[in-house]
C-alpha positions, -999 to 999 in steps of 0.1 A, spaced: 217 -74 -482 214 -104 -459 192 -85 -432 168 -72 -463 166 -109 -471 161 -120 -437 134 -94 -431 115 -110 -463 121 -146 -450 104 -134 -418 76 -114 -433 67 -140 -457 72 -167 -426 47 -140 -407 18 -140 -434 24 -181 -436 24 -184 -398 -11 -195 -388 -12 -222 -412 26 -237 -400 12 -235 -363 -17 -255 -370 4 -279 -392 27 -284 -365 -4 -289 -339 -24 -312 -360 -2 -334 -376 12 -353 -344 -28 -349 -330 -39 -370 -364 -9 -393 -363 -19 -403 -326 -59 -405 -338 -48 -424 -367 -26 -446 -358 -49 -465 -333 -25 -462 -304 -47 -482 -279 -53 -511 -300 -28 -538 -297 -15 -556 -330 -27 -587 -347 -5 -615 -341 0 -645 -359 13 -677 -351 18 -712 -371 32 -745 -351 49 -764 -356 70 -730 -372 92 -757 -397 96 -795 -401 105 -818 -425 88 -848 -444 93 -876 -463 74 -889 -490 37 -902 -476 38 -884 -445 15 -856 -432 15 -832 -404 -9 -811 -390 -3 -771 -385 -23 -751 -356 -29 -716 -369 -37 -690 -343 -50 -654 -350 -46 -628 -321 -62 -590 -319 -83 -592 -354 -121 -593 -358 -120 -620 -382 -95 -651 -372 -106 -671 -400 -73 -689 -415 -73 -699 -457 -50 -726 -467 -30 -732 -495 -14 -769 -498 14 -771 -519 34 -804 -534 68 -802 -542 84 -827 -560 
């Protein structure tokens, strides 16, 4: 019973075996395409990262954009209080 049941698991795995190759050959080939391996990633920074304030005083934040076409920064000002 179990080597009938075999033999249909490998028949069936026989008439379905082109199309699981070329699954297994273009999936990782359209995950490196894809992916963008050779670009490097945007990064982001924001000094000073924290500080603290007291009522009337202002400080100025540098925003810098790495690795994207458009570096433009929006900002939001929020009060508190």
């Amino acid at each position: 019973m179990a080597i009938d049941d075999w033999n249909k698991f490998l028949l069936k795995l026989g008439n379905h075996g082109k199309a699981l190759l070329a699954c297994l050959i273009l999936v990782p080939v359209l995950w490196v395409l894809g992916c963008g391996s050779s670009r490097a990633p945007v990064a982001i920074s924001l000094t000073p990262g924290a500080t603290s304030l007291t009522v009337g005083q202002s400080q100025t934040f540098t925003a810098v954009i790495a690795n994207a076409s458009n570096t433009a920064v929006s900002v939001e000002e929020r009060r508190y209080g």
